[in-house]
MARLUM-221863 format. One record per residue (C-alpha): residue in one letter; x, y negated, z. Coordinates in steps of 0.5 Angstrom, whole numbers, padded with zeros to 4 digits, always signed. Layout:
% MARLUM-221863
aXYZ
...
***
This chain:
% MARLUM-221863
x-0020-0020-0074
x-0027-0021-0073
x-0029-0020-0081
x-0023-0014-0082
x-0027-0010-0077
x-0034-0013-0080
x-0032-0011-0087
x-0028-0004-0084
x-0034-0002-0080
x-0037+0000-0087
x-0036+0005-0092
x-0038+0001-0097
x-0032-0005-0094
x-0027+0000-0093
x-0028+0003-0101
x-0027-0004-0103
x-0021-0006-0098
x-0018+0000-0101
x-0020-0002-0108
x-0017-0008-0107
x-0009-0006-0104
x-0010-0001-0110
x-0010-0006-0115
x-0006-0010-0112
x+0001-0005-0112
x-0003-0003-0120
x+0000-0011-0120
x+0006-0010-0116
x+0009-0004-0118
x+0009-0007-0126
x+0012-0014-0125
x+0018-0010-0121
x+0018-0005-0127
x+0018-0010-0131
x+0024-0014-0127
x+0029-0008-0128
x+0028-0007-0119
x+0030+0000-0116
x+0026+0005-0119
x+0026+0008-0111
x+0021+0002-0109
x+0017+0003-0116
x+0015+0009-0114
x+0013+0009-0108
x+0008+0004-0109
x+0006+0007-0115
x+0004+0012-0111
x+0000+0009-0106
x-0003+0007-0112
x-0005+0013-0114
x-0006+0016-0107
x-0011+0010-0105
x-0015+0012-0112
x-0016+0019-0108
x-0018+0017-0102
x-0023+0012-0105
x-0026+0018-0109
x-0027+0021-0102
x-0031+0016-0099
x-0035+0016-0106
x-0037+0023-0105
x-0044+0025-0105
x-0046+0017-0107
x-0049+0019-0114
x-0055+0022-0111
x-0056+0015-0106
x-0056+0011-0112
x-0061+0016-0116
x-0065+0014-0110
x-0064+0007-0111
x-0065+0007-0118
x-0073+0010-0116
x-0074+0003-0113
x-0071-0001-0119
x-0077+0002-0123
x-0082-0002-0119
x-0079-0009-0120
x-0084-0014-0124
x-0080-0017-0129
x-0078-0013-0134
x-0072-0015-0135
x-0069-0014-0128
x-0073-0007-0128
x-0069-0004-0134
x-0062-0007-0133
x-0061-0006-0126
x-0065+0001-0127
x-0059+0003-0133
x-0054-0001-0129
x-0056+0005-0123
x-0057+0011-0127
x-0050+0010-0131
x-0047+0009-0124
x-0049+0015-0122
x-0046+0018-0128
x-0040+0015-0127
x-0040+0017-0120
x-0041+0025-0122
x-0036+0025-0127
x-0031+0022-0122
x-0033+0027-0117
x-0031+0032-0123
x-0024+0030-0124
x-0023+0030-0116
x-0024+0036-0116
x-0021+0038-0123
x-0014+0035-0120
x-0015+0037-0113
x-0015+0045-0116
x-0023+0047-0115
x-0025+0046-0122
x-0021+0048-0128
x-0024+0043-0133
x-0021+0039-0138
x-0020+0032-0133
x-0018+0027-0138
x-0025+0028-0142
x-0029+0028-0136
x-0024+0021-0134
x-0026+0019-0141
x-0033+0019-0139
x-0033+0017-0132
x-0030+0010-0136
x-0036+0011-0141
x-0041+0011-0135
x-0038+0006-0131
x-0038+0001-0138
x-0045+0001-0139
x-0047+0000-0132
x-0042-0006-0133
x-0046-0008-0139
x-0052-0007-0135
x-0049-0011-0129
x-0047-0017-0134
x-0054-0017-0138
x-0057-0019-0131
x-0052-0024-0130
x-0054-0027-0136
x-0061-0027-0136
x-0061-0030-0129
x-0057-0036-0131
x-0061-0037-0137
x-0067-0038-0131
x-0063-0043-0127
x-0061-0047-0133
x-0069-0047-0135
x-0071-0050-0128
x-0066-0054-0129
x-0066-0057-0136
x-0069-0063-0135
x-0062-0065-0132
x-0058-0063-0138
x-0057-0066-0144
x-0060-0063-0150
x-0055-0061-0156
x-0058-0067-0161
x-0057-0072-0155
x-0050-0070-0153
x-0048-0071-0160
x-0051-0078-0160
x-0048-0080-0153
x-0041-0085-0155
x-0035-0082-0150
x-0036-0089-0147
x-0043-0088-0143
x-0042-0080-0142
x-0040-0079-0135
x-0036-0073-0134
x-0035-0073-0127
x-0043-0073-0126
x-0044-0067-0130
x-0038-0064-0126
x-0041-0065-0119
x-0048-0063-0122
x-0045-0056-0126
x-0042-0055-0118
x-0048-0055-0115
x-0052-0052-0119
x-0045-0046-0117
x-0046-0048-0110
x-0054-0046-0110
x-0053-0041-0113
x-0046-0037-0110
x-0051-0030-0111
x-0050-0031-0119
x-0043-0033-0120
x-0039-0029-0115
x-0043-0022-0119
x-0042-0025-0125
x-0035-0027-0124
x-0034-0019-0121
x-0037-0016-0127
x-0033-0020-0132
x-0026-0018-0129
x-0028-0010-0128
x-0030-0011-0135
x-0024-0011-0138
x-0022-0005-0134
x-0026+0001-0137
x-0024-0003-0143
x-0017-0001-0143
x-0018+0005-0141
x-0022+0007-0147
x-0017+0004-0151
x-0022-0001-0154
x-0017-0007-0150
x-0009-0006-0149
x-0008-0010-0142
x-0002-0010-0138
x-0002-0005-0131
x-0001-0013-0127
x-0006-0016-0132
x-0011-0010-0130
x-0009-0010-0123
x-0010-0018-0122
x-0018-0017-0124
x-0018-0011-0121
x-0016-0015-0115
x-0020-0021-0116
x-0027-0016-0117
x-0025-0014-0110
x-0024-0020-0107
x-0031-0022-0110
x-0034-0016-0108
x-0031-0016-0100
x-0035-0024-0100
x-0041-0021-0101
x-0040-0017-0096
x-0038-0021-0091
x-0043-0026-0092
x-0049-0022-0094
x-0052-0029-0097
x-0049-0028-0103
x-0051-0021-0105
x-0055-0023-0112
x-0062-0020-0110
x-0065-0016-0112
x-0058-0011-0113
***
């Protein structure tokens, strides 16, 4: 109970645990689909979904400009890779953000704009910031396999090691460690990947199933109320 209220208190937390149910009904209301259920019961659950989509674009409301401001703060950190990944990956969800305020108040009646175009291009937005996102994931694990290189083998010396002598479980326990120190890294890159796949779709680039979306919006969500929850595996800086 303590964690709910923790993670509820937050503007942030309430967007992700809304994230969460949405992308799970996304997976419920096509596996009862796709099993011929009472079309009754999928549509009120493809109305929650559609209902906790809106209510996430309220809670957003305004959020592009404080992740600008952010964004200020990215242009200062040293390492050059960092600096340009995580200031792209921020300015592009910014955008994301703007046009998704745009189709909000298209659908709503305040705007008389074309909403699919602008959903098109809040999907584009959100795929670089994504990309951005990853790049940084990727860039990190390369630092920790450099720090860490003495303890792998070398490609040459893989190949010249006989199954005999080769000690898989060793390997397994030492790649968990690593994974185990570094819970920051892998819990973003795991999140970045699945939502990936998710503006993919959306622009036509993937053809992945409603419950297949919905179990990686689901798993992205779950990773990201993680790292509210126990802060200390916030990938830093972000």
């Amino acid at each position: 109970m303590d964690v709910i209220i923790k993670v509820n208190n937050q503007s942030n937390g309430r967007d992700k645990l809304a994230r969460l149910i949405q992308y799970t009904s996304r997976l419920v209301w096509h596996q009862l689909e796709t099993r011929n259920a009472n079309k009754y019961s999928v549509d009120r659950i493809k109305n929650l979904e559609s209902n906790l989509g809106s209510f996430r674009k309220i809670l957003r409301l305004g959020r592009c400009i404080d992740i600008c401001y952010t964004a200020l703060d990215s242009m200062n950190i040293e390492d050059p890779i960092l600096r340009l990944t995580l200031t792209t990956s921020k300015l592009a969800h910014a955008l994301y953000l703007y046009a998704d305020h745009i189709v909000w108040l298209t659908r709503s009646g305040f705007l008389k704009t074309d909403s699919d175009s602008w959903n098109r291009t809040a999907n584009k937005f959100w795929l670089l910031s994504i990309i951005a996102n990853l790049t940084r994931d990727f860039y990190e694990i390369l630092q920790i396999l450099e720090l860490n290189k003495s303890t792998f083998l070398k490609p040459s010396e893989l190949l010249n090691v006989s199954a005999r002598h080769f000690d898989m479980s060793s390997s397994v326990k030492h790649i968990y460690a690593l994974v185990n120190c570094h819970k920051d890294v892998f819990i973003d890159t795991v999140k970045n990947s699945c939502d990936l796949f998710i503006p993919l779709t959306a622009l036509g680039f993937m053809k992945l199933s409603p419950s297949a979306v919905g179990t990686l919006g689901a798993l992205s969500s779950i990773a990201a109320l993680v790292t509210l929850v126990k802060p200390i595996t916030k990938i830093v800086p972000s």
